[in-house]
C-alpha positions as CSV (number, residue, x, y, z in Angstrom):
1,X,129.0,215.1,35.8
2,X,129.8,214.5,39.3
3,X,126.9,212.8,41.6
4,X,126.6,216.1,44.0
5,X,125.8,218.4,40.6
6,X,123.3,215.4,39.4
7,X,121.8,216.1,42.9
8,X,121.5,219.8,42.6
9,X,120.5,220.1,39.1
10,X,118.0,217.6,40.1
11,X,116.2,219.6,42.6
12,X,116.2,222.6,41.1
13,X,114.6,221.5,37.9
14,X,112.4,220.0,40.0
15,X,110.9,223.1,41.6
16,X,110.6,224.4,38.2
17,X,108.5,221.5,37.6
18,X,105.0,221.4,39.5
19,X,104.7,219.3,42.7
20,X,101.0,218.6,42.0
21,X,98.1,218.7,39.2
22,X,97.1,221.6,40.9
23,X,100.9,223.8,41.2
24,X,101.1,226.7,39.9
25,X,104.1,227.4,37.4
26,X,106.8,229.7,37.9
27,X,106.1,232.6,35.5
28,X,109.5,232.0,33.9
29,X,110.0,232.1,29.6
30,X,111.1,228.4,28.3
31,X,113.9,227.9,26.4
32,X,117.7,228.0,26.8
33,X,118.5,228.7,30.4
34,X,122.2,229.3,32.0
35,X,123.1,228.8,35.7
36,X,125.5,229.4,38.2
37,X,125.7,227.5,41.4
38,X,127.9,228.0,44.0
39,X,128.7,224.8,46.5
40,X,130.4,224.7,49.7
41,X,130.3,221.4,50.7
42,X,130.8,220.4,54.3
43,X,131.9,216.5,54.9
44,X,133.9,216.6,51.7
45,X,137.9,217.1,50.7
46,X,136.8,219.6,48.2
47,X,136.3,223.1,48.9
48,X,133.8,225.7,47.5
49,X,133.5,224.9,43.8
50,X,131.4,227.5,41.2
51,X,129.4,225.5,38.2
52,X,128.2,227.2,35.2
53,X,125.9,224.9,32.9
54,X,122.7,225.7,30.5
55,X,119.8,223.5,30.5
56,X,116.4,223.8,28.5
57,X,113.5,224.4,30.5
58,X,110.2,223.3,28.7
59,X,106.4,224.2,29.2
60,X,106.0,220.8,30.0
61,X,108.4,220.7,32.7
62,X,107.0,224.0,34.1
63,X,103.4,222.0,34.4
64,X,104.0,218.5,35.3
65,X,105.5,216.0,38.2
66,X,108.8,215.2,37.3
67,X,109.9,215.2,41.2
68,X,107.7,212.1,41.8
69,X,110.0,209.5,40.8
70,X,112.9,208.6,42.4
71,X,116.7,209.9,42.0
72,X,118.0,205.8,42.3
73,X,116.0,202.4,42.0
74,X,114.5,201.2,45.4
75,X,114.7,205.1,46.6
76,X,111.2,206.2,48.1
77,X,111.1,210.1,48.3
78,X,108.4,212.4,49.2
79,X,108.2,215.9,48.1
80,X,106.4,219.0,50.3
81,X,106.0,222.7,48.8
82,X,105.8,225.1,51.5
83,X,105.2,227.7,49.1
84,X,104.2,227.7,45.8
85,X,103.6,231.2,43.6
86,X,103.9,232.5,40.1
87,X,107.2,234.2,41.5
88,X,108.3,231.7,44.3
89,X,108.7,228.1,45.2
90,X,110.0,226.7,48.7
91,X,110.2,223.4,49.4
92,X,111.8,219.7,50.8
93,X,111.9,216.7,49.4
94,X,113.4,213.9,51.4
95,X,114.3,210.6,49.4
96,X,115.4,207.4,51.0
97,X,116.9,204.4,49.9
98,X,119.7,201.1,50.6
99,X,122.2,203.8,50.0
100,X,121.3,206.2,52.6
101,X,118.9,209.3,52.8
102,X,119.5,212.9,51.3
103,X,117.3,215.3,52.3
104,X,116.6,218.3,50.5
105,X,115.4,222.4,51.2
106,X,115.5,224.7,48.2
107,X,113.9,227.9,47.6
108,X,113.4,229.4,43.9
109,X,112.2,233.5,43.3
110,X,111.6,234.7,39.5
111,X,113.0,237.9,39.8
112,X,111.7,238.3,36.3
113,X,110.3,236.1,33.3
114,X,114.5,236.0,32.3
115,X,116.1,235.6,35.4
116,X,115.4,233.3,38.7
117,X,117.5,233.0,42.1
118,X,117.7,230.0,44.6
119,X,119.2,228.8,47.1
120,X,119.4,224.7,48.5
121,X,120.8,223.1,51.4
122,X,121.5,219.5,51.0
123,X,122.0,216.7,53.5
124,X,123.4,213.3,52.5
125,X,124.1,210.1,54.6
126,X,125.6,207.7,52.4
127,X,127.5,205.0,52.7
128,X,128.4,205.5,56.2
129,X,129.8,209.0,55.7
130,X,127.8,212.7,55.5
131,X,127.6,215.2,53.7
132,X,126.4,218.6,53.6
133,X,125.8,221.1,50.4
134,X,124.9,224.9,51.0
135,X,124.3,226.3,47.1
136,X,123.3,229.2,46.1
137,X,122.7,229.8,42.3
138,X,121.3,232.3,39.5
139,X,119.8,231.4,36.2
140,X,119.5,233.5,33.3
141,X,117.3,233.2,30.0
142,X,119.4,232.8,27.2
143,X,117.0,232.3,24.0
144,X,113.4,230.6,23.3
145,X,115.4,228.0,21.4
146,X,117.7,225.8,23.0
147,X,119.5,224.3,20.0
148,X,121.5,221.5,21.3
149,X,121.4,221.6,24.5
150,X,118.6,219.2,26.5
Protein backbone atom coordinates (compact mmCIF):
# COMPACT_ATOMS: atom_id res chain seq x y z
CA UNK A 1 0.00 0.00 0.00
CA UNK A 2 1.50 3.16 -0.96
CA UNK A 3 2.29 5.79 1.99
CA UNK A 4 -0.36 8.54 0.48
CA UNK A 5 -3.37 5.62 0.69
CA UNK A 6 -1.92 4.71 4.45
CA UNK A 7 -2.50 8.50 4.91
CA UNK A 8 -5.98 8.61 3.64
CA UNK A 9 -7.33 5.43 4.92
CA UNK A 10 -5.89 6.67 8.06
CA UNK A 11 -7.93 9.68 8.52
CA UNK A 12 -10.93 8.48 7.39
CA UNK A 13 -11.10 5.61 9.78
CA UNK A 14 -10.29 7.97 12.08
CA UNK A 15 -13.43 10.15 11.80
CA UNK A 16 -15.33 7.01 12.05
CA UNK A 17 -13.63 6.55 15.29
CA UNK A 18 -14.66 9.10 18.20
CA UNK A 19 -12.34 12.15 18.85
CA UNK A 20 -13.25 12.08 22.55
CA UNK A 21 -15.05 10.03 25.54
CA UNK A 22 -17.72 12.16 24.89
CA UNK A 23 -18.17 11.84 20.53
CA UNK A 24 -20.92 10.87 19.30
CA UNK A 25 -20.77 7.83 16.67
CA UNK A 26 -21.66 8.02 13.20
CA UNK A 27 -24.91 6.10 12.92
CA UNK A 28 -23.33 3.83 10.41
CA UNK A 29 -23.98 -0.43 10.57
CA UNK A 30 -20.42 -2.32 11.39
CA UNK A 31 -19.20 -4.78 9.34
CA UNK A 32 -17.69 -5.16 5.86
CA UNK A 33 -17.37 -1.77 4.28
CA UNK A 34 -16.17 -0.92 0.54
CA UNK A 35 -14.69 2.41 -0.65
CA UNK A 36 -13.76 4.46 -3.34
CA UNK A 37 -11.48 7.33 -3.18
CA UNK A 38 -10.58 9.48 -5.72
CA UNK A 39 -6.91 11.38 -5.42
CA UNK A 40 -5.57 14.13 -7.43
CA UNK A 41 -2.46 14.80 -6.03
CA UNK A 42 -0.75 18.16 -6.60
CA UNK A 43 3.32 18.16 -5.93
CA UNK A 44 3.52 14.62 -7.31
CA UNK A 45 4.51 12.89 -10.97
CA UNK A 46 1.37 10.87 -10.69
CA UNK A 47 -1.90 12.04 -11.88
CA UNK A 48 -5.47 11.42 -10.47
CA UNK A 49 -5.50 7.80 -9.41
CA UNK A 50 -9.17 5.97 -8.23
CA UNK A 51 -8.66 3.28 -5.21
CA UNK A 52 -11.22 0.80 -4.43
CA UNK A 53 -10.56 -1.28 -1.05
CA UNK A 54 -12.96 -2.84 1.80
CA UNK A 55 -12.18 -2.44 5.32
CA UNK A 56 -14.13 -3.65 8.51
CA UNK A 57 -15.53 -1.08 10.62
CA UNK A 58 -16.14 -2.31 14.26
CA UNK A 59 -18.44 -0.91 17.22
CA UNK A 60 -15.44 -0.39 18.92
CA UNK A 61 -13.82 1.77 16.42
CA UNK A 62 -17.14 3.74 16.06
CA UNK A 63 -16.72 4.53 20.04
CA UNK A 64 -13.23 4.96 20.93
CA UNK A 65 -9.81 7.22 20.25
CA UNK A 66 -7.92 5.63 17.70
CA UNK A 67 -6.80 9.15 16.24
CA UNK A 68 -4.79 9.90 19.42
CA UNK A 69 -1.66 8.16 18.60
CA UNK A 70 0.52 9.01 16.15
CA UNK A 71 0.89 8.05 12.32
CA UNK A 72 5.13 7.63 12.91
CA UNK A 73 7.33 7.41 16.13
CA UNK A 74 8.30 10.92 17.52
CA UNK A 75 5.15 12.42 15.48
CA UNK A 76 3.02 14.67 17.88
CA UNK A 77 -0.45 15.33 16.28
CA UNK A 78 -3.51 17.02 17.56
CA UNK A 79 -6.88 16.34 16.46
CA UNK A 80 -9.96 19.09 16.36
CA UNK A 81 -13.81 18.07 15.37
CA UNK A 82 -15.58 21.05 14.14
CA UNK A 83 -18.50 19.10 13.84
CA UNK A 84 -19.50 16.01 15.23
CA UNK A 85 -23.27 14.40 14.64
CA UNK A 86 -24.93 11.01 14.25
CA UNK A 87 -24.87 11.92 10.47
CA UNK A 88 -21.73 14.19 10.11
CA UNK A 89 -18.21 14.59 11.18
CA UNK A 90 -15.73 17.58 10.07
CA UNK A 91 -12.57 17.87 11.27
CA UNK A 92 -8.37 18.57 11.17
CA UNK A 93 -5.83 16.92 12.58
CA UNK A 94 -2.44 18.29 12.16
CA UNK A 95 0.54 15.82 13.02
CA UNK A 96 4.11 16.83 13.21
CA UNK A 97 7.26 15.13 13.34
CA UNK A 98 11.47 14.89 12.16
CA UNK A 99 9.96 14.09 8.82
CA UNK A 100 7.87 17.01 8.26
CA UNK A 101 4.18 18.04 9.02
CA UNK A 102 0.95 16.80 7.18
CA UNK A 103 -1.99 18.44 7.99
CA UNK A 104 -5.23 17.15 7.55
CA UNK A 105 -9.27 18.45 6.83
CA UNK A 106 -11.79 15.79 6.14
CA UNK A 107 -15.42 15.87 6.26
CA UNK A 108 -17.66 12.44 6.60
CA UNK A 109 -21.88 12.57 6.01
CA UNK A 110 -23.97 9.13 6.56
CA UNK A 111 -26.16 9.40 3.90
CA UNK A 112 -27.70 6.28 5.38
CA UNK A 113 -26.78 3.42 7.98
CA UNK A 114 -25.18 1.60 4.45
CA UNK A 115 -23.63 4.33 2.79
CA UNK A 116 -21.22 7.43 3.86
CA UNK A 117 -19.58 10.23 1.67
CA UNK A 118 -16.34 12.31 2.40
CA UNK A 119 -14.18 14.30 1.20
CA UNK A 120 -10.25 15.26 2.63
CA UNK A 121 -7.73 17.70 1.64
CA UNK A 122 -4.29 16.80 2.61
CA UNK A 123 -1.13 18.81 3.00
CA UNK A 124 2.38 17.22 3.38
CA UNK A 125 5.84 18.81 3.82
CA UNK A 126 8.21 16.07 3.84
CA UNK A 127 11.53 15.75 3.19
CA UNK A 128 12.06 19.00 1.75
CA UNK A 129 9.35 18.64 -0.94
CA UNK A 130 5.18 19.16 -0.74
CA UNK A 131 2.54 17.71 -1.42
CA UNK A 132 -1.06 18.15 -1.74
CA UNK A 133 -4.00 15.42 -1.85
CA UNK A 134 -7.77 16.57 -2.76
CA UNK A 135 -9.89 13.10 -2.21
CA UNK A 136 -13.12 12.60 -2.46
CA UNK A 137 -14.55 9.09 -1.63
CA UNK A 138 -17.84 6.86 -1.07
CA UNK A 139 -18.24 3.84 1.19
CA UNK A 140 -20.72 1.35 0.97
CA UNK A 141 -21.89 -1.46 3.48
CA UNK A 142 -21.27 -4.66 2.19
CA UNK A 143 -22.32 -7.37 5.04
CA UNK A 144 -22.37 -7.50 9.08
CA UNK A 145 -19.63 -9.96 8.68
CA UNK A 146 -16.36 -9.12 7.35
CA UNK A 147 -14.82 -12.54 6.78
CA UNK A 148 -11.32 -11.99 5.96
CA UNK A 149 -10.85 -8.84 5.63
CA UNK A 150 -9.51 -6.57 8.83
Amino acid sequence: MNRMRALVLFFGASLLAAASAQAVPLDVKTGLWESTLKNELSGAVQGPRTLTYKSCLSQKQLEEDPIAEPMERGQHCSTKMTSQTRTVWQGTRVCTGPRGTQEYSGKLTAVSREKVRGTLLVKMSLGGGSMTNHAKYESKWLASSCGSVK
